[in-house]
N, CA, C and O atoms as a GROMACS GRO file, in nm:
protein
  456
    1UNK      N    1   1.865   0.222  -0.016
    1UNK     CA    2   1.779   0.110  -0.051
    1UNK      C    3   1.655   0.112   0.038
    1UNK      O    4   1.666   0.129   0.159
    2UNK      N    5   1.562   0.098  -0.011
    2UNK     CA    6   1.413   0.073   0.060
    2UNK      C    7   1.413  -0.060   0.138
    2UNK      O    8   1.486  -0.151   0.099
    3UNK      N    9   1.336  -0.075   0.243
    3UNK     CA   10   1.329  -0.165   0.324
    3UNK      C   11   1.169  -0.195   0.362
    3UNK      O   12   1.116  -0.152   0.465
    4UNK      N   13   1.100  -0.278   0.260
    4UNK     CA   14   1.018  -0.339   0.231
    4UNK      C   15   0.959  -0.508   0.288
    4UNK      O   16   0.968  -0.591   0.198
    5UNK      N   17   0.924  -0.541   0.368
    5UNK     CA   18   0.918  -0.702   0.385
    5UNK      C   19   0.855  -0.755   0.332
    5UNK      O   20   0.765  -0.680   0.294
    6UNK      N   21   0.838  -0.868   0.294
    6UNK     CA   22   0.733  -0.938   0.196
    6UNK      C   23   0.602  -0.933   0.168
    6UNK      O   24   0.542  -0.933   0.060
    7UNK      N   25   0.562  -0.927   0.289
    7UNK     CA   26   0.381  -0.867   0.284
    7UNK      C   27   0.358  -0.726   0.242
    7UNK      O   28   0.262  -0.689   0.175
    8UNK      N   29   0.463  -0.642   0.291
    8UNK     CA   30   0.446  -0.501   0.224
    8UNK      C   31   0.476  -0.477   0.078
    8UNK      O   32   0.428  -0.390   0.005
    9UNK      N   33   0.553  -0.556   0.053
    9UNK     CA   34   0.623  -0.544  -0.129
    9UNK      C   35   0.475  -0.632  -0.195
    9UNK      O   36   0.425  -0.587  -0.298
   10UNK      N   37   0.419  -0.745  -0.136
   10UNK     CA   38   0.301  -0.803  -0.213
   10UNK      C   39   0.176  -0.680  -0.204
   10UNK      O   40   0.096  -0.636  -0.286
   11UNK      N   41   0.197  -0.658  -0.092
   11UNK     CA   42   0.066  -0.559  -0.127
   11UNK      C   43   0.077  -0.435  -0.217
   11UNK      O   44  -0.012  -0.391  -0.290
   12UNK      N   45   0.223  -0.375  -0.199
   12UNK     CA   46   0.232  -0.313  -0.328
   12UNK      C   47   0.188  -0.349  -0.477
   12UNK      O   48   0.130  -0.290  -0.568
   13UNK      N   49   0.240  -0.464  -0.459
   13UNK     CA   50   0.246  -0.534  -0.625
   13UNK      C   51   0.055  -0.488  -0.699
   13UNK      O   52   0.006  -0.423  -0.790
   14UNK      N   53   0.013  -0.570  -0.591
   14UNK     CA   54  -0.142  -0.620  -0.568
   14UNK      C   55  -0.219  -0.447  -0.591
   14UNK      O   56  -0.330  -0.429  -0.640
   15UNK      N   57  -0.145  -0.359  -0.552
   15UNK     CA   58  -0.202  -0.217  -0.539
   15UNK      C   59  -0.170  -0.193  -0.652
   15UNK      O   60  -0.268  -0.190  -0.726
   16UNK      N   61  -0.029  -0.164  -0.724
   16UNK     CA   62   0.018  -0.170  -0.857
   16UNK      C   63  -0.075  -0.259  -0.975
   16UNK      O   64  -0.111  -0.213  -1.084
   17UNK      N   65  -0.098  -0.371  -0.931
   17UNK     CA   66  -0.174  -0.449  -1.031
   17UNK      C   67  -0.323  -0.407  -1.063
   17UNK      O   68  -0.363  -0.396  -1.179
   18UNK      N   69  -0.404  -0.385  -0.949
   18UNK     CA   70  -0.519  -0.319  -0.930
   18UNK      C   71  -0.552  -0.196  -1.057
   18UNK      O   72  -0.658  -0.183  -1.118
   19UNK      N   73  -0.431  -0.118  -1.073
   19UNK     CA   74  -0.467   0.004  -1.103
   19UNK      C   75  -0.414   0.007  -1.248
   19UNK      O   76  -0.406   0.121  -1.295
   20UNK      N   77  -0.381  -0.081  -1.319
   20UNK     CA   78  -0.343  -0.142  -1.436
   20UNK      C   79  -0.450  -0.079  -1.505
   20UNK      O   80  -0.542  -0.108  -1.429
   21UNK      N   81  -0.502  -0.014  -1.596
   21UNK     CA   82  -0.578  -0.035  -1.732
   21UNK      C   83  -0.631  -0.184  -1.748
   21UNK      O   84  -0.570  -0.288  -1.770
   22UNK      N   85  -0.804  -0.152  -1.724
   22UNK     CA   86  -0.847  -0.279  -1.757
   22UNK      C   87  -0.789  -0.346  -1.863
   22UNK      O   88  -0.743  -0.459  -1.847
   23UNK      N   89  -0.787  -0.263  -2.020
   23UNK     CA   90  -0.774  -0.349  -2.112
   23UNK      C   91  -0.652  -0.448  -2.153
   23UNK      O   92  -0.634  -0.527  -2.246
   24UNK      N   93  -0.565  -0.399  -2.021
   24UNK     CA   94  -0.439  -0.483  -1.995
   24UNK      C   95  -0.429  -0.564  -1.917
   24UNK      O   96  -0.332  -0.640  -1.904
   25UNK      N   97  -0.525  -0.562  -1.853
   25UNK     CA   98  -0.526  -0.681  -1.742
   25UNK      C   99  -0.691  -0.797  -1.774
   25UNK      O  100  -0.684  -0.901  -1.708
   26UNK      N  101  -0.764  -0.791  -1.823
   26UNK     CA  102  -0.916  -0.823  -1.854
   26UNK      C  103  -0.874  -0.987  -1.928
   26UNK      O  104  -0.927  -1.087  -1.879
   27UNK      N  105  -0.776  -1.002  -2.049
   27UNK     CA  106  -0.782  -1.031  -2.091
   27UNK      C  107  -0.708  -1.154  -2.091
   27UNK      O  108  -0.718  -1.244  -2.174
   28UNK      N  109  -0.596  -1.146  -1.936
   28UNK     CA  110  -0.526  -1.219  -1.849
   28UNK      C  111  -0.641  -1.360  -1.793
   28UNK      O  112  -0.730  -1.334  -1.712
   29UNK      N  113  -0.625  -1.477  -1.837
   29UNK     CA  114  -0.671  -1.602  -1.827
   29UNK      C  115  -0.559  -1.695  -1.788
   29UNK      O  116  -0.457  -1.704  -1.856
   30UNK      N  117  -0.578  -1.766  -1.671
   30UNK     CA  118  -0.508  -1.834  -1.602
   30UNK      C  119  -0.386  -1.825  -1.572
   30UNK      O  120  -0.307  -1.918  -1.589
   31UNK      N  121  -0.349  -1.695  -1.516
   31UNK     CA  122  -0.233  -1.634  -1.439
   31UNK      C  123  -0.257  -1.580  -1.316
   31UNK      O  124  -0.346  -1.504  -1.278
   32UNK      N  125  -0.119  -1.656  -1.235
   32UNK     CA  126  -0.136  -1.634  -1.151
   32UNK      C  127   0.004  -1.534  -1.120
   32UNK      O  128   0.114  -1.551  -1.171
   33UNK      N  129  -0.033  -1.429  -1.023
   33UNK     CA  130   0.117  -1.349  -0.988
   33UNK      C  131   0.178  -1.371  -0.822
   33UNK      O  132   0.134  -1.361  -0.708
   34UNK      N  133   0.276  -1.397  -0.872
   34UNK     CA  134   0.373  -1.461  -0.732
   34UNK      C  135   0.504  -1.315  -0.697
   34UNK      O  136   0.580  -1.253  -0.771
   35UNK      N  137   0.483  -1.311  -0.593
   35UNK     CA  138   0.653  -1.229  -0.551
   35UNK      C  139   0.769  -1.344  -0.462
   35UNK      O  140   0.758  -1.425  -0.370
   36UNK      N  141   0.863  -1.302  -0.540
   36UNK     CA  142   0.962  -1.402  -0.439
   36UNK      C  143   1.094  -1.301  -0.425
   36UNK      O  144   1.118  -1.198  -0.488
   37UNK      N  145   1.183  -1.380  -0.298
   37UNK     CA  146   1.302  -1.243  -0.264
   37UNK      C  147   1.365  -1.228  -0.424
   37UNK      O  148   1.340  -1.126  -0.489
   38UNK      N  149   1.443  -1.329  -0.473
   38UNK     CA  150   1.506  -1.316  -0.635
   38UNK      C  151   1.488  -1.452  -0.707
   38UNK      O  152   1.457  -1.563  -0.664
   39UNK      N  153   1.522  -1.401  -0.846
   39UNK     CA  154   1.588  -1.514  -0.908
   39UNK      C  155   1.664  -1.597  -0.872
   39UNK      O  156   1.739  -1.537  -0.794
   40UNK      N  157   1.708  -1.742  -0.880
   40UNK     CA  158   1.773  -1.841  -0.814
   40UNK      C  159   1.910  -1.778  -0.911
   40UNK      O  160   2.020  -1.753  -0.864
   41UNK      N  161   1.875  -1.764  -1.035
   41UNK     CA  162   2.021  -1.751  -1.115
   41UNK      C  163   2.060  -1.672  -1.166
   41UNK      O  164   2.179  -1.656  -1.190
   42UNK      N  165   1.923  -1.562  -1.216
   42UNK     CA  166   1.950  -1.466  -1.322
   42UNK      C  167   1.945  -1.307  -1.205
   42UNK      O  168   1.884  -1.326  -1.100
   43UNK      N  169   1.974  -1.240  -1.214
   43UNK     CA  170   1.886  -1.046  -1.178
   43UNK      C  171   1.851  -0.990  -1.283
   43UNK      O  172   1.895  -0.928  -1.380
   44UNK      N  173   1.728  -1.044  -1.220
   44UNK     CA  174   1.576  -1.014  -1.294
   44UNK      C  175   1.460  -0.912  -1.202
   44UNK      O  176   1.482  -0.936  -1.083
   45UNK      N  177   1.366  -0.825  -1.213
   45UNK     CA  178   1.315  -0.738  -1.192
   45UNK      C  179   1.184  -0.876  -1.180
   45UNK      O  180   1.137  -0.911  -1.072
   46UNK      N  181   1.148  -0.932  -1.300
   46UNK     CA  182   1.037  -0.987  -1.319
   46UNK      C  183   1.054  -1.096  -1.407
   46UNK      O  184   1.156  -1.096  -1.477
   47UNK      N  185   0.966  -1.196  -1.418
   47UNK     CA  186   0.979  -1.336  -1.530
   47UNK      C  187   0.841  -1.362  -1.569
   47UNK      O  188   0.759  -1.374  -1.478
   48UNK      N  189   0.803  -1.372  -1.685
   48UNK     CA  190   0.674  -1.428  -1.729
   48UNK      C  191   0.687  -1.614  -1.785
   48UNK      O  192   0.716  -1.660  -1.895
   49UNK      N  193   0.663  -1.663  -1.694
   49UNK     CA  194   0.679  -1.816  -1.720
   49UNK      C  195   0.536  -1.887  -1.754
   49UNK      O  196   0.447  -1.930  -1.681
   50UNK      N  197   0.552  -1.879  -1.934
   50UNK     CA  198   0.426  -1.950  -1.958
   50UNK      C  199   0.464  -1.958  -2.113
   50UNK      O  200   0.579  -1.950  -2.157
   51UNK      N  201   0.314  -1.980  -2.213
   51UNK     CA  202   0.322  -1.959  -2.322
   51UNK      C  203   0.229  -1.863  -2.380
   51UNK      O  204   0.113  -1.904  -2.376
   52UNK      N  205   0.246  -1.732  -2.439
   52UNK     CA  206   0.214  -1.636  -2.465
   52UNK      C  207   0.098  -1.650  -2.544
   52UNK      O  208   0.135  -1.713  -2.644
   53UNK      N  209   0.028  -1.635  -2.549
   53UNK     CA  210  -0.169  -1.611  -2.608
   53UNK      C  211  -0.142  -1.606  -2.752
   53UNK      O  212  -0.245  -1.650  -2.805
   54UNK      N  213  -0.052  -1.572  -2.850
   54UNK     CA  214  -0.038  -1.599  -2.960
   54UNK      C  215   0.044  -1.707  -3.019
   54UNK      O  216   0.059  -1.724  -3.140
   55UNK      N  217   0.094  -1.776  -2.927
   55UNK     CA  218   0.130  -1.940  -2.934
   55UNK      C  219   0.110  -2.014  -2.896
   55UNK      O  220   0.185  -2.111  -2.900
   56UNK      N  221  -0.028  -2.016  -2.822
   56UNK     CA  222  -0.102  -2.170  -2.810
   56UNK      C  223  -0.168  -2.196  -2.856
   56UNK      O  224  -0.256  -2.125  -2.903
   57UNK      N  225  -0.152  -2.355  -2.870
   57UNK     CA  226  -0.262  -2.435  -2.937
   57UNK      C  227  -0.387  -2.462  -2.872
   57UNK      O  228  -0.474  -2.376  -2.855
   58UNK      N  229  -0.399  -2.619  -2.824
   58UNK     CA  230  -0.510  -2.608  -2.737
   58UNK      C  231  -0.458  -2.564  -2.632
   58UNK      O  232  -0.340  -2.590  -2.609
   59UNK      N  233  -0.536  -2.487  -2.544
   59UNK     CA  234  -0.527  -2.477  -2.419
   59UNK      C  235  -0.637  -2.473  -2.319
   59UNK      O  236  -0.692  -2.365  -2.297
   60UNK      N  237  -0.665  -2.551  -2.275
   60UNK     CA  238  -0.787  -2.594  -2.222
   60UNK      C  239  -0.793  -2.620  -2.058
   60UNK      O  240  -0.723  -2.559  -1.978
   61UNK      N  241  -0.884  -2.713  -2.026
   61UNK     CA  242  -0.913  -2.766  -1.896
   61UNK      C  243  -0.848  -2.843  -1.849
   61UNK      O  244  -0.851  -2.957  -1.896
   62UNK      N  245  -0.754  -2.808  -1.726
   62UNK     CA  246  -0.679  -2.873  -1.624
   62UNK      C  247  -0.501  -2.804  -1.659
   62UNK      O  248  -0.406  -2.821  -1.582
   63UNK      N  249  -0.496  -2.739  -1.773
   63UNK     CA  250  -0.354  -2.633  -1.804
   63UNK      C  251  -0.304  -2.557  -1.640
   63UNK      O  252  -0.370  -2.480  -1.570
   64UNK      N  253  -0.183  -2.605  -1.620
   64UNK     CA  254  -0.129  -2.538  -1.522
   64UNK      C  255  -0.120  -2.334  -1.563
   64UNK      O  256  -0.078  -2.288  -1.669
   65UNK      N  257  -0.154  -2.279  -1.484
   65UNK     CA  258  -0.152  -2.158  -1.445
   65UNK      C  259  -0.016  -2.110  -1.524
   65UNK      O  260   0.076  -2.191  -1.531
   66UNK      N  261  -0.001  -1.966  -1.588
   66UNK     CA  262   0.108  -1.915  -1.636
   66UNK      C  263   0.163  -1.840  -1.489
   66UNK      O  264   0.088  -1.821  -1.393
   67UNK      N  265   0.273  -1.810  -1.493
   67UNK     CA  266   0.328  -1.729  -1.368
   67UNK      C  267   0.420  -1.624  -1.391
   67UNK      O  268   0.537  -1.640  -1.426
   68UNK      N  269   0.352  -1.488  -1.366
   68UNK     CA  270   0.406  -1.352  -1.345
   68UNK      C  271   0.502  -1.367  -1.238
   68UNK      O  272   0.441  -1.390  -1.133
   69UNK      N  273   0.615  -1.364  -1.223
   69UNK     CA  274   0.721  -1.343  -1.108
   69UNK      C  275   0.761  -1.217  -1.083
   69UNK      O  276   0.824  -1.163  -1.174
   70UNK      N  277   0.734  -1.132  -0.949
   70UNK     CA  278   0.802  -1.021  -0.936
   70UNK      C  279   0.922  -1.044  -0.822
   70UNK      O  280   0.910  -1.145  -0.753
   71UNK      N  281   1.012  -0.977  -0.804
   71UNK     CA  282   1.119  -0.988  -0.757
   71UNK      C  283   1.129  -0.863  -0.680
   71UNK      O  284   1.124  -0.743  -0.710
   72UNK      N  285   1.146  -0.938  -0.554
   72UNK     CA  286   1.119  -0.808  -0.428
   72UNK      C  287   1.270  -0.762  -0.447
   72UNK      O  288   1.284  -0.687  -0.544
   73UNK      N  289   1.391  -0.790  -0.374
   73UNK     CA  290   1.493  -0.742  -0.326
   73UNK      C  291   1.562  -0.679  -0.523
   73UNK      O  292   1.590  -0.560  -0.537
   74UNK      N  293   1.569  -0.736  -0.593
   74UNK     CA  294   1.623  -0.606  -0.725
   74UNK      C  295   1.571  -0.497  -0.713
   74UNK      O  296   1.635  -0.395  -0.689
   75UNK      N  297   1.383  -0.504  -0.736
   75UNK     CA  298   1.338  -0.388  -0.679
   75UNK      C  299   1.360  -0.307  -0.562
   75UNK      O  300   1.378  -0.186  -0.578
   76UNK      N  301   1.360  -0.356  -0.451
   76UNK     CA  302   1.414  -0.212  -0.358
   76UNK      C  303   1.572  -0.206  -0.410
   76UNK      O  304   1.618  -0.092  -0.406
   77UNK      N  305   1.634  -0.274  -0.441
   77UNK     CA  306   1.807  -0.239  -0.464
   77UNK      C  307   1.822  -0.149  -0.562
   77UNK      O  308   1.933  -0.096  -0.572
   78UNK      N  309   1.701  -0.106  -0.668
   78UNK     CA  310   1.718  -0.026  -0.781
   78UNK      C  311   1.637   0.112  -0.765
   78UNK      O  312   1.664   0.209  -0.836
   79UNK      N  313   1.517   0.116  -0.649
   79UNK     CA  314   1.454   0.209  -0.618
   79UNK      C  315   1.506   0.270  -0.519
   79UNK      O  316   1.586   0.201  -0.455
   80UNK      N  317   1.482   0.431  -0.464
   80UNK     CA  318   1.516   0.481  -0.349
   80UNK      C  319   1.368   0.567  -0.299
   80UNK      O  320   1.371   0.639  -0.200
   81UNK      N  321   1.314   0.559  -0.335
   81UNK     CA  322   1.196   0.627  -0.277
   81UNK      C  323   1.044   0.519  -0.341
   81UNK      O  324   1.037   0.449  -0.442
   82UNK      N  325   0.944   0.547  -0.233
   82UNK     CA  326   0.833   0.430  -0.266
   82UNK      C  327   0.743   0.484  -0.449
   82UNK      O  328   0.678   0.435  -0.541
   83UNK      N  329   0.788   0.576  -0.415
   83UNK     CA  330   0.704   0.645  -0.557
   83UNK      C  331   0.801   0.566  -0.676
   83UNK      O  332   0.730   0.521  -0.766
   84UNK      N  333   0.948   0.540  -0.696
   84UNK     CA  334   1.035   0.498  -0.768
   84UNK      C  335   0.996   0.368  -0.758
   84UNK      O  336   1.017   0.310  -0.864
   85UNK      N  337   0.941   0.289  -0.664
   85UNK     CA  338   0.926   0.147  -0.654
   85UNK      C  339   0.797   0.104  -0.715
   85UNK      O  340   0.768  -0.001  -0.772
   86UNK      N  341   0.712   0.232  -0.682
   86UNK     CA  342   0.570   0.178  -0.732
   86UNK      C  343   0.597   0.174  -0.920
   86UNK      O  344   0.593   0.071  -0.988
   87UNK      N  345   0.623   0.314  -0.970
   87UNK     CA  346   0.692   0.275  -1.112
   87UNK      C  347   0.723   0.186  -1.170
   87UNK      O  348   0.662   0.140  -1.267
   88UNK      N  349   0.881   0.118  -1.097
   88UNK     CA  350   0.963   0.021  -1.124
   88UNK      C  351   0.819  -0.116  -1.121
   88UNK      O  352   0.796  -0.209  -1.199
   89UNK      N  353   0.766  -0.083  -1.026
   89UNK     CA  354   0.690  -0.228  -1.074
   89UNK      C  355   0.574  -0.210  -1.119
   89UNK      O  356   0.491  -0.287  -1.072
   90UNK      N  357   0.544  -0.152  -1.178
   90UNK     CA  358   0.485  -0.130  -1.278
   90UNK      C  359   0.519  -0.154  -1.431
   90UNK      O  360   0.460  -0.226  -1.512
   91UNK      N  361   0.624  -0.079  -1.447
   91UNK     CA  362   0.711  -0.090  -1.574
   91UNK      C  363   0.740  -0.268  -1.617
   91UNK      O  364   0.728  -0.319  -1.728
   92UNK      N  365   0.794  -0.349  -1.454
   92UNK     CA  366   0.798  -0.498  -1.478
   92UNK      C  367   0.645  -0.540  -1.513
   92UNK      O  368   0.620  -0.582  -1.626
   93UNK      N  369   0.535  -0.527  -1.407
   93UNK     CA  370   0.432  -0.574  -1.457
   93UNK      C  371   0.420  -0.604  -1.598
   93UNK      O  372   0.422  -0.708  -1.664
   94UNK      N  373   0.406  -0.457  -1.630
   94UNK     CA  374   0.319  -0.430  -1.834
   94UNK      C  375   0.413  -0.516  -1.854
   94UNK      O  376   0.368  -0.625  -1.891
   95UNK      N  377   0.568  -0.512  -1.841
   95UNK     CA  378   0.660  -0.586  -1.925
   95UNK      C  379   0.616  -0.752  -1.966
   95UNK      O  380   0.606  -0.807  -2.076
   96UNK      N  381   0.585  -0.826  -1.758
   96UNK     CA  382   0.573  -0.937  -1.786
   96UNK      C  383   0.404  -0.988  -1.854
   96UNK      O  384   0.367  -1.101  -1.888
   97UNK      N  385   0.332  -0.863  -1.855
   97UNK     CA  386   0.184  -0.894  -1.906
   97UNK      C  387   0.185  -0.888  -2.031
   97UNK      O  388   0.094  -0.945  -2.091
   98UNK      N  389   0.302  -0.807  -2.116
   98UNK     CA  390   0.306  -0.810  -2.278
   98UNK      C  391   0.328  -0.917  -2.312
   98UNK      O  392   0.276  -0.967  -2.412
   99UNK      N  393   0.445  -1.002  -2.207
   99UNK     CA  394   0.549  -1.138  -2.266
   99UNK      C  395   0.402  -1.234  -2.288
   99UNK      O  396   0.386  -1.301  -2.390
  100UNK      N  397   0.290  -1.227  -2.163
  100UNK     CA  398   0.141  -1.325  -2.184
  100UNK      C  399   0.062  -1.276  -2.316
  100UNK      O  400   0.003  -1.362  -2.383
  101UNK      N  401   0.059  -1.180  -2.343
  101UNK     CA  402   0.004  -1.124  -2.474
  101UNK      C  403   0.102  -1.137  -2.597
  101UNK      O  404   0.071  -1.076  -2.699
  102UNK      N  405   0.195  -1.197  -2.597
  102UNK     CA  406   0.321  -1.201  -2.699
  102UNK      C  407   0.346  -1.066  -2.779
  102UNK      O  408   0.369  -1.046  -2.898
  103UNK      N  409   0.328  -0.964  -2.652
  103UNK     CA  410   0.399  -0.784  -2.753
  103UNK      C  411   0.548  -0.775  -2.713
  103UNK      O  412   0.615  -0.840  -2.633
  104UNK      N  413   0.574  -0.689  -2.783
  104UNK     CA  414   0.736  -0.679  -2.804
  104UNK      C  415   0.707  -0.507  -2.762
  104UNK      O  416   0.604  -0.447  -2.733
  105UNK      N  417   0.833  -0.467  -2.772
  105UNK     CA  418   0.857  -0.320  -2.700
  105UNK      C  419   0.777  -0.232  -2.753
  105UNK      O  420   0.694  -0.166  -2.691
  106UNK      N  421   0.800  -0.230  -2.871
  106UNK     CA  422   0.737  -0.179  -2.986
  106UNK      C  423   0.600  -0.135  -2.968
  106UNK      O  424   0.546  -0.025  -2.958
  107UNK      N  425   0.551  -0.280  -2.967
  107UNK     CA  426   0.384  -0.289  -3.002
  107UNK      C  427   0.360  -0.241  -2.839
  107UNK      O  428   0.245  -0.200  -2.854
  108UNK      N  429   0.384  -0.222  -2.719
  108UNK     CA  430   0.382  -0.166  -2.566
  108UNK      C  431   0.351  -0.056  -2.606
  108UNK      O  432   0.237  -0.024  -2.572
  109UNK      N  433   0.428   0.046  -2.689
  109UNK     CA  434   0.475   0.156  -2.706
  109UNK      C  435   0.330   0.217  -2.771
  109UNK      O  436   0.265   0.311  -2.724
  110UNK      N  437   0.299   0.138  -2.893
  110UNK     CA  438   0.199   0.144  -2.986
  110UNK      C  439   0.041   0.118  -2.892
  110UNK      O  440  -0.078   0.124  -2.923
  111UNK      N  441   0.104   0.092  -2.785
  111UNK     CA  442  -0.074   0.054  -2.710
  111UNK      C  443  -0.082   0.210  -2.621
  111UNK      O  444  -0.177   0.286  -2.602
  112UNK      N  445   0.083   0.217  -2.573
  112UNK     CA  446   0.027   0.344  -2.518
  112UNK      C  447   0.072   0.300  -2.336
  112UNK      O  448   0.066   0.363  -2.231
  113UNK      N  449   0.123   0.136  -2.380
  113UNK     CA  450   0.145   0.093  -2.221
  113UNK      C  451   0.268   0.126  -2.132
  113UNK      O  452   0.288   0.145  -2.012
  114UNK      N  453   0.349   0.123  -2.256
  114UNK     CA  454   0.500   0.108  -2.205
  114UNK      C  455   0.504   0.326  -2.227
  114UNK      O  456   0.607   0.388  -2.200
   0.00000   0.00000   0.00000
């Protein structure tokens, strides 16, 4: 297992996120991305907590922020080398940036992301 501390796993994320394909990240409006050690209930890699760009109505001025969750400790528990970690969160990223774009595996596949 990798041994990562919180500031080092965020700056990963943040390095990981950086290097995203603009046209996957550009289009991201009022999200914000958080790392925390885990899920309170589930093992989860990542959570997209919001409502996805093809199911809102109004959404306007003063809307609380959608929230990308990455999850430090699954990730090092599932990676063994930093190159496997940078991947792994990557793979969560696109995942939780499709759930804000409302794509399914499929349509990931069809962009060329997943």
């Amino acid at each position: 297992m990798l041994d990562l501390d919180q500031g080092a796993f965020e700056t990963l994320v943040t390095e990981v996120l950086d290097a995203l394909p603009d046209e996957m990240v550009e289009g991201l409006d009022n999200v914000v991305f958080l790392v925390e050690d885990e899920h309170p209930d589930e093992d989860l890699l990542g959570i997209y907590e919001g409502v996805a760009i093809t199911e809102r109505g109004q959404y306007g001025f003063g809307e609380l922020p959608d929230r990308i969750m990455v999850y430090r400790l699954p990730h090092l528990e599932t990676t063994e080398t930093l190159e496997e970690l940078r991947a792994e969160v990557r793979t969560t990223l696109v995942h939780e940036i499709a759930h804000f774009y409302g794509l399914d595996d499929e349509q990931l596949h069809e962009l060329g992301w997943a």
